[in-house]
N, C-alpha and C positions, 0 to 999 in steps of 0.2 A: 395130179401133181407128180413131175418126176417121169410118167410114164411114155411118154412120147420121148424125151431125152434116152432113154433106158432102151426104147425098143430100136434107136438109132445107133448108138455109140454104145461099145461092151464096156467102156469104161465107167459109165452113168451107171451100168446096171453091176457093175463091179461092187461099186460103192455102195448102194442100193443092200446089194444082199452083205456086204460086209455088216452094217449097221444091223440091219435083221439077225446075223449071226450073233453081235453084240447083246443085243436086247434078247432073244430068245425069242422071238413073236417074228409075224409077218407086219414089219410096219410097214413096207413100198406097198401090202396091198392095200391098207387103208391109205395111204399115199395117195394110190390111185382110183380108190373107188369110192372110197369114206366106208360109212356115212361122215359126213360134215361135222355133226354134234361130235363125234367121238375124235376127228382129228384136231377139232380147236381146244378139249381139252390139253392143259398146258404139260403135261406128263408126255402125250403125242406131238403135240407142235414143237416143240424143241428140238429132240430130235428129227425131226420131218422136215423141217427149217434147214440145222444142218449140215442134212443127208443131201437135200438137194443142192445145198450152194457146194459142196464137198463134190458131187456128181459133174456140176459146171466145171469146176479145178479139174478136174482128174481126165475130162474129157479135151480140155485145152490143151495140157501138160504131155497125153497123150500124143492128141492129132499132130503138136509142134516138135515133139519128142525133146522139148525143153522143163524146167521145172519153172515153178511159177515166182521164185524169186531172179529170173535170167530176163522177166518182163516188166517188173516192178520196182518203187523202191522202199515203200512202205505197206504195211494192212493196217484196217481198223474194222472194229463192228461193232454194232450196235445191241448193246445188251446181249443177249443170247448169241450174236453174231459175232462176238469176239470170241468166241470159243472155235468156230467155224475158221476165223479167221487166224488163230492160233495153229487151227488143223491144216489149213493150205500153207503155213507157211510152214509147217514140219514141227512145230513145238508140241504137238500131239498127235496121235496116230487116230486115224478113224474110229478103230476098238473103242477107244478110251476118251476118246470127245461124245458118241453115243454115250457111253456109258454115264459120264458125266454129266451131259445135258439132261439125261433121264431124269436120274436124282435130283439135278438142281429144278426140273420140273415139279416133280413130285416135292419135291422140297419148299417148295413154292407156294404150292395149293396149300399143304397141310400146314404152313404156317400160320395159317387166320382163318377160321371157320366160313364156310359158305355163305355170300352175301352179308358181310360185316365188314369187308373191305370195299373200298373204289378207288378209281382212278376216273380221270379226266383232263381234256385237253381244252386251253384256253389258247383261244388264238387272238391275236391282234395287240396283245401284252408284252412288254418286255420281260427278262429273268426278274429282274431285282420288282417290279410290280405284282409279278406273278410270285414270287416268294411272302410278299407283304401280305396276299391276300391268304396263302395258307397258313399266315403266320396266323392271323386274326382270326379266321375259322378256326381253330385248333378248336380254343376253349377248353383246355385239359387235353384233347385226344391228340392222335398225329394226325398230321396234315403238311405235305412236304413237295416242294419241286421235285421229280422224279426222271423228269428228261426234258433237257432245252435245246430240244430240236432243230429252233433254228428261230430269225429273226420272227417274231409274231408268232409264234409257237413253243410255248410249254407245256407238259404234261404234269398234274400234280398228283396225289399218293397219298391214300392214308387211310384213316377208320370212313365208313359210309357215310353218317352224320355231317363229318369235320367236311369231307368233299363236297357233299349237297351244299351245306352252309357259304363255301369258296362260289358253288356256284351263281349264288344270289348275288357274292357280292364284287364277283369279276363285272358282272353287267352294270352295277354301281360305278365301276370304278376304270371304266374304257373299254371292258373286251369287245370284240366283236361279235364272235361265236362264243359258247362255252358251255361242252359236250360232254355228258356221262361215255364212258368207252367200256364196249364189253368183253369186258376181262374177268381172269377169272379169280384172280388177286391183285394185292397192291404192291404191287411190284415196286423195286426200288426206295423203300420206305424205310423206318426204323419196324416196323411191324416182321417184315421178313426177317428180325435178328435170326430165328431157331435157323431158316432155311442158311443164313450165312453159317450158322457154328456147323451145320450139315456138309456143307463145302468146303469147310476147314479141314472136316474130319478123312474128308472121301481127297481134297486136294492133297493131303500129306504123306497119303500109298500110292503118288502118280507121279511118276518123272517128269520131268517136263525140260525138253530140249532148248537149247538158243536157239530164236524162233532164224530163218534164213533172212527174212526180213522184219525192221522192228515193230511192234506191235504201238503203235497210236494207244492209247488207254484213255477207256472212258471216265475212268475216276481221276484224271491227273491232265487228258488232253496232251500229254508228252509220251515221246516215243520212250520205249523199255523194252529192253532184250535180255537182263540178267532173272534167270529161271525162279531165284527165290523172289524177285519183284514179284513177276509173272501172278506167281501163286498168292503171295499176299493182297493184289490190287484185284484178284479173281474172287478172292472172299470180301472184301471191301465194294466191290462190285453191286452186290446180292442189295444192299442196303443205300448205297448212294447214289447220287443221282448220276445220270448219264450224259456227260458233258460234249454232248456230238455237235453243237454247234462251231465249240472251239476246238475240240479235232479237225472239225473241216478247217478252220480259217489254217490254224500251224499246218498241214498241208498245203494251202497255198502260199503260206509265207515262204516253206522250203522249196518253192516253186513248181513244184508239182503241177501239170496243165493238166491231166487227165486221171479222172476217178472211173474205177471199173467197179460196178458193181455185179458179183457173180450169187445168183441164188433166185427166188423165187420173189416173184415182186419188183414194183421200180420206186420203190417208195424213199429210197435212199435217194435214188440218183437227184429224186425232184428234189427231196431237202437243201442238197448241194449244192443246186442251181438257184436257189433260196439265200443260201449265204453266202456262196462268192461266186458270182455272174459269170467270172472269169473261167472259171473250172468248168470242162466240157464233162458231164458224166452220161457214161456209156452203161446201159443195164441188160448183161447176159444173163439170160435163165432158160430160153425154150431155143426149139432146136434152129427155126429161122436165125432168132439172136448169137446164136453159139455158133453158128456157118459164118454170117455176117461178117463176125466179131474173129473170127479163125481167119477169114480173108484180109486183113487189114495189119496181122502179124508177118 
């Protein structure tokens, strides 16, 4: 992960060892080498996530000797990826997005003991069905929409029990699939509160710039570029659901033709093409794609 970009462009590897200065560890080398177990823990993936979409920016910005809002007219990201997406657009500096991401990793896990949490994705549901059924699994515990990803895809969030339960009764109730996901908490829930008050505490010693371009936000789906927003809808984040279906559509309402997704994975760009057909998305991460995607600027 990262390393092929890294060994091409000094900008990748720029980024690369910034982040490891940040963290104090070698993280580009489990990046690059793992083991696997130790990079999915969510303490590493965060930052590793990113390091590498931050490595795709810096390698662009470079090669064009443009910045990345002279390309664009808006960012968004998804969960973890708005921090990322905060950091290409100048509202945070690499230092302090690792550093952040760390925490809110680490922040994450410790919030709810090993395996008493889950998540899962229900496909073939709409939001408002998919809420119904977490509502009824509850039964006293949480159990919550956690990301509406997109038409026929939610993700739900909560105590272990309460999600098993949703699973029974998704198939009761229309899903077509409906999938334990191995994670390593429940992200986006009320369960993660401590990890939100953790984000509060760490967001209130960090400045945080007018981003160059406006930040999409996953808690509201509307564009924000005033810096105490920022910070408040980043703690609100930790705990609510992730509205990236309706990110995407208000993007193509403001007419937007083309979503670039920069980082590791294409799992964005398919969402996209999921909820509005319209929308060409483009997904740079390895170094074919970043040549490609360099030629067309």
């Amino acid at each position: 992960m990262g390393r092929a970009l890294a060994e091409q462009f000094s900008a990748a590897r720029q980024v690369l060892e910034e982040v490891d200065d940040a963290l104090g560890e070698h993280l580009s080398r489990l990046m690059a080498e793992g083991p696997g177990e130790d990079l999915m823990l969510t303490r590493n993936t965060q930052p590793a996530l990113m390091a590498a979409s931050m490595a795709v920016v810096r390698v662009i910005e470079r090669e064009t000797e443009t910045s990345l809002a002279s390309h664009g007219a808006f960012v968004a990201g998804h969960s973890l990826g708005e921090y990322s997406a905060l950091c290409a657009a100048g509202a945070l500096s690499v230092t302090e997005t690792a550093r952040l991401v760390r925490l809110r990793g680490e922040a994450m896990q410790q919030a709810v003991p090993q395996g008493e949490g889950a998540m899962a994705a229900l496909l073939g549901v709409d939001l408002d069905v998919a809420r119904a059924i977490a509502a009824d699994a509850a039964q006293g515990e949480v159990c919550a929409a956690a990301n509406d990803n997109a038409p026929g895809q939610v993700v739900i969030s909560g105590s272990r029990a309460a999600v098993e339960r949703a699973l029974e009764l998704a198939g009761e109730r229309g899903a077509k699939r409906a999938i334990l996901l191995p994670v390593s908490a429940p992200f986006h829930c009320a369960l993660m509160a401590p990890a939100g008050d953790a984000m509060a505490e760490a967001l209130a010693e960090i400045t945080i710039a007018p981003p160059a371009l406006p930040l999409v936000a996953n808690v509201t789906a509307q564009p924000v570029t005033e810096p105490a927003m920022i910070r408040r809808q980043l703690v609100e984040q930790v705990t609510a659901m992730v509205r990236w279906r309706e990110s995407v559509q208000y993007l193509h309402a403001q007419e937007v033709e083309t979503v670039v997704e920069l980082g590791h994975g294409k799992v964005l760009g398919g969402l996209t093409k999921r909820i509005e057909r319209e929308l060409q998305p483009v997904s740079v991460g390895d170094v074919d794609s970043v040549e490609a995607f360099l030629s067309t600027l």
